[in-house]
C-alpha positions in Angstrom: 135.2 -92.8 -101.7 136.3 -95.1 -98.9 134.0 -97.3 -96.5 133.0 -96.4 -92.9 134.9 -99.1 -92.0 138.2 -97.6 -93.7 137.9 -94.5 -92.5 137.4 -95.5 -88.9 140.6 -98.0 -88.9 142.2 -94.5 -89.9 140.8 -92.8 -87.4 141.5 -95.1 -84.9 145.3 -95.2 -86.1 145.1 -91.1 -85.6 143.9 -91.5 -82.2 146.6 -93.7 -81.0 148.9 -92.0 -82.5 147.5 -88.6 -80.8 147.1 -90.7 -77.3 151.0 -91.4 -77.9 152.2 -88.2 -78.1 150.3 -87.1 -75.0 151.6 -89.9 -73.0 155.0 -88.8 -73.7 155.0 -85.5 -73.2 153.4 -86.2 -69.9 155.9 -88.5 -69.1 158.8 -86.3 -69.8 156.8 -83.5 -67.9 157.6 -86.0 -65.2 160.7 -87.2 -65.8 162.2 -83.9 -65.7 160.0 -82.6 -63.0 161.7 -85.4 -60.5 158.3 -85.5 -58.3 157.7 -89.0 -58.6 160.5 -91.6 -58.3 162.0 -93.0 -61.8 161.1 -96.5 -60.6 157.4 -95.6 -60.4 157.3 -93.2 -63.1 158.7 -95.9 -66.0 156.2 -99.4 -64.7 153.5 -96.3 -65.2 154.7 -95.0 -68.4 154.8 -99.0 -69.8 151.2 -99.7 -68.5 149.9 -96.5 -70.3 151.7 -97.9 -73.1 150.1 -101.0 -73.3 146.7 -100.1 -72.8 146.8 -97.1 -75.6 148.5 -100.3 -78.0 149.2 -98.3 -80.6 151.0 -101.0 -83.1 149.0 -103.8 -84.5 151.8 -106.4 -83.2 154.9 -106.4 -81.2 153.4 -104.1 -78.4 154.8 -105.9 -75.8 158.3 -106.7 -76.8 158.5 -102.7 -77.6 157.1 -101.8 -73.9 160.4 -104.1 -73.0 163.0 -102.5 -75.2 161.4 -99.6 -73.8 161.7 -100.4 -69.8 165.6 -101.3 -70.6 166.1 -98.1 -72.4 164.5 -95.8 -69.2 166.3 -97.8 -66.9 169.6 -97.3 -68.4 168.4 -93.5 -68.5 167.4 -93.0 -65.3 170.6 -95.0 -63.9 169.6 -98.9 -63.2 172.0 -100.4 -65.9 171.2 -104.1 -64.3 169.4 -105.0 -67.7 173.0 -104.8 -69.2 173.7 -108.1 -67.3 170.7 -110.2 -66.4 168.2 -110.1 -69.1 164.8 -108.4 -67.7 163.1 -109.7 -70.2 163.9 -113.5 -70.0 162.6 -112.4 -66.2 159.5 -111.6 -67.3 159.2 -114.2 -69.9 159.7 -116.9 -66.4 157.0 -114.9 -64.3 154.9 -114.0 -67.6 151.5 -115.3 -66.1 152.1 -112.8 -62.9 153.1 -110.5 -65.4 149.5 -111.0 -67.4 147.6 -110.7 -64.0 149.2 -107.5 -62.9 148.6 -106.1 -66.5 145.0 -107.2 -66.3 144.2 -105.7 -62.9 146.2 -102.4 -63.6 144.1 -102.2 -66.9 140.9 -102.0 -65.6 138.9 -99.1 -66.0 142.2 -97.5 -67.6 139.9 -96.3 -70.4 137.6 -94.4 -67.8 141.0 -93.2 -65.8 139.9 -94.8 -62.8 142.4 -97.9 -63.2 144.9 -98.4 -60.5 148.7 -99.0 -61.4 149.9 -100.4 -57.9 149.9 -104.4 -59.2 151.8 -103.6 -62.0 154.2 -101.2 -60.3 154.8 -103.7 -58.0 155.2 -106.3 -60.6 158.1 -104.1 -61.9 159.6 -103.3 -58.8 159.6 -107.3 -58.0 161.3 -107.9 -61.6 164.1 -105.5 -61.0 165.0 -106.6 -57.3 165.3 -109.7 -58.9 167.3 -108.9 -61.2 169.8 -106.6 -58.9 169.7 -110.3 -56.8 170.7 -112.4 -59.7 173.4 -109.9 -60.8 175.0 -110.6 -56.9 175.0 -113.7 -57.1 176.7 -113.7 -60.3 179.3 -111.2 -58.8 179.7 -113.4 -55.6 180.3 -116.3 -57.9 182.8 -114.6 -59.6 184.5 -113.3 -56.5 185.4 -117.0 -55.5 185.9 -118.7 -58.4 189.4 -119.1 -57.3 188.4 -121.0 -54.3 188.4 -124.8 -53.6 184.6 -125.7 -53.8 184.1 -126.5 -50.2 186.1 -123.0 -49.0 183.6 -121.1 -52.1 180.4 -123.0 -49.6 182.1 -121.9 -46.9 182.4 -118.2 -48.1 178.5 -118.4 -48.7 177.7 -119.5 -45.3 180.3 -116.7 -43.8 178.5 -114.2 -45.6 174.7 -115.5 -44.9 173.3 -113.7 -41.6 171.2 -116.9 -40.2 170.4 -120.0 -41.0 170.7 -121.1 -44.5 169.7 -124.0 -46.5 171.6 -126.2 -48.7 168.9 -125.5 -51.6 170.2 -121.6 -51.0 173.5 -122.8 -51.3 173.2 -125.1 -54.4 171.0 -121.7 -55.8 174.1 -119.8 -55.0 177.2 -122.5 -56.5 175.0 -123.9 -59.3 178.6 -125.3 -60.7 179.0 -127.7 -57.7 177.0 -130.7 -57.1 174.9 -131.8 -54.6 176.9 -134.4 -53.2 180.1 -131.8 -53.0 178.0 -129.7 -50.9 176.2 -132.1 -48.8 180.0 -133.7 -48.0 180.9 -130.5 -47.3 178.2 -129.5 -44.7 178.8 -132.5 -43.0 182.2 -132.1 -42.6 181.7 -129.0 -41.2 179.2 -129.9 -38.4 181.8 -132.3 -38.1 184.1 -129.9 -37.3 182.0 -127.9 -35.1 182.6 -124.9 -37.6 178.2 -125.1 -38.6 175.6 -126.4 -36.8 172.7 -128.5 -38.1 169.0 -126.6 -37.4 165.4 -128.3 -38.0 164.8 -131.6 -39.7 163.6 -132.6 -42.8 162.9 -130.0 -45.6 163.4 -127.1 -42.9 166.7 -128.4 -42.3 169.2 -125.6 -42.2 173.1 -124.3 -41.0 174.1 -121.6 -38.6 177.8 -120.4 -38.2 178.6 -121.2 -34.7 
C-alpha cells in the first residue's frame, strides 16, 4: 500500500497534468477565436504556464521553446534571427520581476498579467530593433566606413549620438567615427549639438 505522501505527489502530478490540458484548450479556444491579439494571447498563455509548472525541471526553457514556436505560428518569425532567449537571458532579473508580480494571486485568479505582457512585448520590439540594425548593417557593408556613418546619420530623424552610431557600426572603431564626425562638421555637412555626454549631430 503506498504512503500519503506517495499518493499525493501523484496526485499532484494528475492535477497538473489536468490544469495543462485546460490551459490549452483554452488557449486554442482563443487562438482560433482571434478576439484578443496573438501578442497578448501567447505572454498569457507562457505565464499560465509557469505558474501551473507542471515539470519538475526545465519549466522555463520549455515556456521559451514554446514563445518561439507561437510566434513563428502566429507570424513574428524574428526569433529565426535574433535569439529571444539570449534577450531574456540579458534582461532575466526584469524578466523574474515581471513573473513575480504577474504571479501573484494567480492561484486565487485575481493575478494581473499586464507586467509580464509588457515584459514580452518589450523583448520582441527589441528584437524586431536588433534584426534592423542587423539588416541596415548589411545593407552598407559595401560602403567605405565613413560614407556607412554617414548613411546612419542620413537615415536618423534628429540628433543622434556617436554611442548610437558605434551601437549601430559595432565593426568600426571609435576613433574612425569620431574622425569622421569631425570631418563632417568640418564640412558643414553635421552640426555639433550639446556638450559633454549630451553631445549630439544633426544633418544640416
Amino acid at each position: 500500500m503506498q504512503s500519503t505522501g506517495a499518493s499525493n505527489r501523484i496526485e499532484g502530478i494528475f492535477t497538473s497534468d489536468k490544469r495543462l490540458e485546460e490551459l490549452c484548450a483554452r488557449f486554442l479556444e482563443a487562438w482560433e477565436a482571434n478576439l484578443i491579439d496573438k501578442l497578448i494571447l501567447i505572454p498569457m498563455f507562457i505565464l499560465d504556464f509557469l505558474c501551473i509548472h507542471p515539470f519538475n525541471d526545465g519549466n522555463g526553457r520549455m515556456s521559451r521553446l514554446l514563445t518561439l514556436l507561437l510566434f513563428y505560428k502566429a507570424g513574428y518569425i524574428v526569433g529565426k534571427y535574433v535569439s529571444m532567449e539570449m534577450l531574456i537571458e540579458k534582461t532575466k532579473e526584469t524578466y523574474y520581476e515581471a513573473l513575480q508580480a504577474s504571479s501573484i494571486g494567480w492561484h486565487e485568479g485575481e493575478n494581473s498579467y499586464e507586467p509580464f505582457v509588457k515584459y514580452y512585448l518589450g523583448i520582441i520590439l527589441k528584437a524586431y530593433n536588433e534584426f534592423e540594425s542587423r539588416v541596415e548593417h548589411l545593407k552598407y557593408h559595401n560602403l567605405s566606413k565613413p560614407d556607412r556613418i554617414k548613411a546612419v546619420i542620413d537615415n536618423k530623424v534628429g540628433k543622434i549620438t556617436k554611442k548610437e552610431i558605434m551601437e549601430l557600426c559595432p565593426d568600426i572603431s571609435k576613433v574612425t567615427v569620431e574622425r569622421t564626425l569631425t570631418d563632417l562638421v568640418k564640412s558643414g555637412y553635421i552640426a555639433k549639438v550639446g556638450a559633454g555626454p549630451s553631445t549630439g549631430y544633426v544633418r544640416i
